[in-house]
C-alpha positions, 0 to 999 in steps of 0.5 A: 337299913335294907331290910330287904337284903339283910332277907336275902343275906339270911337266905344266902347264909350271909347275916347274923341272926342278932339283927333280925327283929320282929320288923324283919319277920313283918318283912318277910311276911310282906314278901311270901317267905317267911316261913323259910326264913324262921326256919332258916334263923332257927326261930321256934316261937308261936309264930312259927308253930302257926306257920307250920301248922298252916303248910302241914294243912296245906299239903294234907289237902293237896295230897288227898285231891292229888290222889284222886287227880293222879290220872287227869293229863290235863291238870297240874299245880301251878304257883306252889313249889319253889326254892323257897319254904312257904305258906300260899294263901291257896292251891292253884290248879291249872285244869284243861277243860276236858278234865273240868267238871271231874275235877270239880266233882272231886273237890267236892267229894273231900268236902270243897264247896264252889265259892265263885265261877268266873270264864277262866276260874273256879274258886272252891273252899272246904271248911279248913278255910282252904282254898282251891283256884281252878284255872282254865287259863291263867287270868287276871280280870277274865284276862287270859296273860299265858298259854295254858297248853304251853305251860301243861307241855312243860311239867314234871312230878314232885313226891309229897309223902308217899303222893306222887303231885304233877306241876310245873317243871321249873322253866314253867314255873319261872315262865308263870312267876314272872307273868303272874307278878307283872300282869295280875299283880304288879308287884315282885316279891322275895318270893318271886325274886328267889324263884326267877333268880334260882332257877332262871335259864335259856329255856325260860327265855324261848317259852317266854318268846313263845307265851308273848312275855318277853317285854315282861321278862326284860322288866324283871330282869331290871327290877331284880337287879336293882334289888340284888344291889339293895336300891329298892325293898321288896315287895316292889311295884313296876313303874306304871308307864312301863306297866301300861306299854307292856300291857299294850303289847301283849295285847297287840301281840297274843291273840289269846290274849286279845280274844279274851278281852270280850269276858272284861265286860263282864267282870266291869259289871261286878259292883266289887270292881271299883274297889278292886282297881283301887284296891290293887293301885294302893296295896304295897303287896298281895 
């Protein structure tokens, strides 16, 4: 059994409810949807209360910094509204520096706390246990894996409540999933899958070409067929030879890229390092 495509049917519409168990909720929750998919399956149970209830904070937080964050050009929401209901495990902010420093202070102003400072992000926590990434550039390990003015040239609004939220507009945020899958994690999800497939278009294909992306773009495209056949389960990670030679080219090809290699020594002085690098080679998601 595909557990995999009996998620996909569900999405689609496609499954009888009868045979979805407890292992396919476990599943769901591995691949980032499963609050869509209990609501999907009209499943009410504390699972689900505890789900809603987590999003229902969520986008409280979001909408009493975005109040405050409404007039900053220079920020947007990255990473958090898709084609698919979810919980994310944090809010992550895209921030030119210009607007840093204010919108830290504003973070603290409703009761966020700094967490960690790296080159390229700052991470803040409130007392809810939320979590807020502040990124200057998208990164992986001080990394920089995409352009950040391309993606903040590409946005659009979303009205949550009676809030108006600036993020990425769809082909941006398309651009960012497939980076964020390849280079930072290295798995692709249902999550992903569900983005990259609903709302894939040209556009995404010429600021993938201009972000230097578009040998990881390819690869993605690989990986989501074969998932739509049901030839692998998902969550799925990319071969690593492949990963390896994609890597190669990004750095040979993004100057931004290559010039943010400097910040790499610092994080090797982390003592977590180790751990995160087998951490990250062992994990069947994130």
């Amino acid at each position: 059994m595909n557990k995999t495509k009996i998620l996909i049917d569900v999405v689609h519409g496609r499954k009888d409810v009868r045979i979805v168990d407890g292992s396919i909720l476990e599943h769901a929750a591995k691949n980032k949807i499963l609050l869509h998919i209990l609501r999907e399956l009209n499943i009410n149970n504390e699972l689900r209360v505890d789900q809603e209830k987590k999003l229902k904070v969520i986008y409280s937080t979001l909408t009493s910094i975005w109040r405050k964050l409404i007039e900053f050009e220079g920020v947007s929401m990255i990473k958090f509204f898709k084609p698919i209901v979810y919980v994310p495990s944090d809010l992550d902010i895209l921030v030119h520096e210009k607007d840093l420093v204010k919108t830290i202070n504003i973070l603290k102003d409703v009761g966020f706390h700094i967490q960690v400072v790296e080159p390229y992000c700052v991470t803040l926590i409130n007392n809810n246990g939320v979590i807020v990434d502040l990124y200057i550039y998208p990164s992986f390990s001080n990394i920089i894996y995409l352009n950040r003015d391309i993606l903040l040239e590409n946005t659009t609004y979303v009205r949550v409540d009676d809030t108006l939220i600036r993020t990425l507009n769809r082909e941006a945020e398309v651009l960012i999933t497939i980076a964020h899958a390849v280079y930072k994690e290295n798995i692709i999800t249902l999550n992903d899958y569900f983005t990259i497939t609903e709302w894939f278009n040209n556009r995404v294909v010429d600021l993938a070409e201009a972000s230097r992306i578009l040998p990881a773009v390819s690869i993605v495209l690989e990986y989501l067929s074969i998932i739509t056949k049901g030839l692998v389960e998902a969550p799925v990670k990319i071969n690593l030879p492949r990963l390896m030679l994609i890597y190669i080219d990004k750095f040979l090809k993004d100057n931004l890229t290559r010039t943010s290699l400097i910040k790499v020594t610092e994080r090797l002085r982390d003592k977590r390092f180790g751990s995160l690098i087998l951490s990250k080679i062992t994990r069947k998601t994130y």
